[in-house]
C-alpha positions in Angstrom: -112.1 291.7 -92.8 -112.6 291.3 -89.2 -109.7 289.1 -87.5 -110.4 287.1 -84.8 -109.2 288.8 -81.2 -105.3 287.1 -80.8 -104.9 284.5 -77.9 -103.4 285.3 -74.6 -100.4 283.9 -73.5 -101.7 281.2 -71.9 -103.7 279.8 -74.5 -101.2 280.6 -77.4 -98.3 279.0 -75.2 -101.2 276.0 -74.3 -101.5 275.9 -78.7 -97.9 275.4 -78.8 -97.6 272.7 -76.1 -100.8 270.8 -78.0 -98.5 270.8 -81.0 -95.6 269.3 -79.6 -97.1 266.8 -77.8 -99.1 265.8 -80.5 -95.7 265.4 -82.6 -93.3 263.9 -80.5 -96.1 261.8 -78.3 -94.8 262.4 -74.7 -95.3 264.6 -72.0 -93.5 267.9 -72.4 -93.9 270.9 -70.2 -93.3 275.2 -70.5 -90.0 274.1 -68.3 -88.9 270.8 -70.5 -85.7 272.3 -72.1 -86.5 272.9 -75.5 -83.6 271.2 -77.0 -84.9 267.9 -75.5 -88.2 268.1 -76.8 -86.9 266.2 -80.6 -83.9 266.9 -82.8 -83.4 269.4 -85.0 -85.7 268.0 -87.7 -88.8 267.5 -85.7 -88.3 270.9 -83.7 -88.4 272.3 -87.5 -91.7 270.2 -88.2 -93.6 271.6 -84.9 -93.0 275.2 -85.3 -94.2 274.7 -89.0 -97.3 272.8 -87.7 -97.6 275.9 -85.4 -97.5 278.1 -87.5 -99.6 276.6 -89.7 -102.4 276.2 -86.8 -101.9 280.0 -86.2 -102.2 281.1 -89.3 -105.7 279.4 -90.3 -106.9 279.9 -87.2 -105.9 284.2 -86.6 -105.4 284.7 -90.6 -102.4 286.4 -89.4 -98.5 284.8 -90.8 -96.4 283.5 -87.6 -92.9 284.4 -88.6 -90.3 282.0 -87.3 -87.0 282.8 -87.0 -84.0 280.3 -87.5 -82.5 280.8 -84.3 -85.0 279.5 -82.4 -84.2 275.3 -83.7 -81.0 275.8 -81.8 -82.3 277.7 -78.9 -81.1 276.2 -75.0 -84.1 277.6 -73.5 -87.3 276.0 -72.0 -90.5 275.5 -73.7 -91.7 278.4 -72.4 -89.2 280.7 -73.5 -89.7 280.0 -77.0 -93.2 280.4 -76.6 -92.5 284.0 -75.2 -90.4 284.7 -78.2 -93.4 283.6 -80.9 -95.9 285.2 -78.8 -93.6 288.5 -79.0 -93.6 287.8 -83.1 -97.0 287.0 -83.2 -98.7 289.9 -82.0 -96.3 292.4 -83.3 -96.9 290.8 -87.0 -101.2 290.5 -85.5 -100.9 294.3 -85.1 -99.2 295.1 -88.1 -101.7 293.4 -90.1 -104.7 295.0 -88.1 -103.6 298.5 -89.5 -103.0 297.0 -92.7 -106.8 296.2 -92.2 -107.7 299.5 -91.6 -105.7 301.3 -94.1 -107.4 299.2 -97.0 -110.8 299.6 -95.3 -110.4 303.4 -95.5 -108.5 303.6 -99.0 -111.9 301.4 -100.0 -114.0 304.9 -99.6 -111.6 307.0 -101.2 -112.1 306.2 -104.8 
């Protein structure tokens, strides 16, 4: 199975800011405090929509961790952190991919 090549920063951070706006339906930024953005509900809602962009778009699961409802950070700090996830979960996988391809040929 070949994955598609992960986005860069830019555009994964870019994906992010598409969701939110599209949720809460106002102008938000990478430096619009993250806390602002909705309550605690619709912060829950858009990192789910996230994730589930990511995921049918990469074929690669976004893990989202709790902490990051609650976290007093900008925008663009929470993108850093699911970037971070992302591609450490993107590269996991990719060896995954490569371990089955080979274990294909062994038997």
């Amino acid at each position: 199975m070949q994955r598609p090549k992960p986005p860069r920063f830019e555009q994964f951070r870019e994906m992010l800011l598409s969701v939110i706006r599209d949720k809460v339906n106002k102008e938000v930024g990478p430096a619009t405090p993250w806390l602002e953005v909705g309550d605690e509900r619709t912060r829950g809602e858009i990192l789910q929509a996230f994730k589930r962009r990511l995921e049918s778009e990469y074929g690669t699961e976004l893990v989202v961790e709790p902490h990051l409802l609650h976290l007093d950070r900008p925008v663009e700090s929470v993108a850093i952190q699911l970037h971070h996830v992302f591609n450490t979960v993107y590269l996991i996988e990719r060896i995954n991919d490569k371990i089955r391809e080979r274990q294909k040929y062994r038997y």
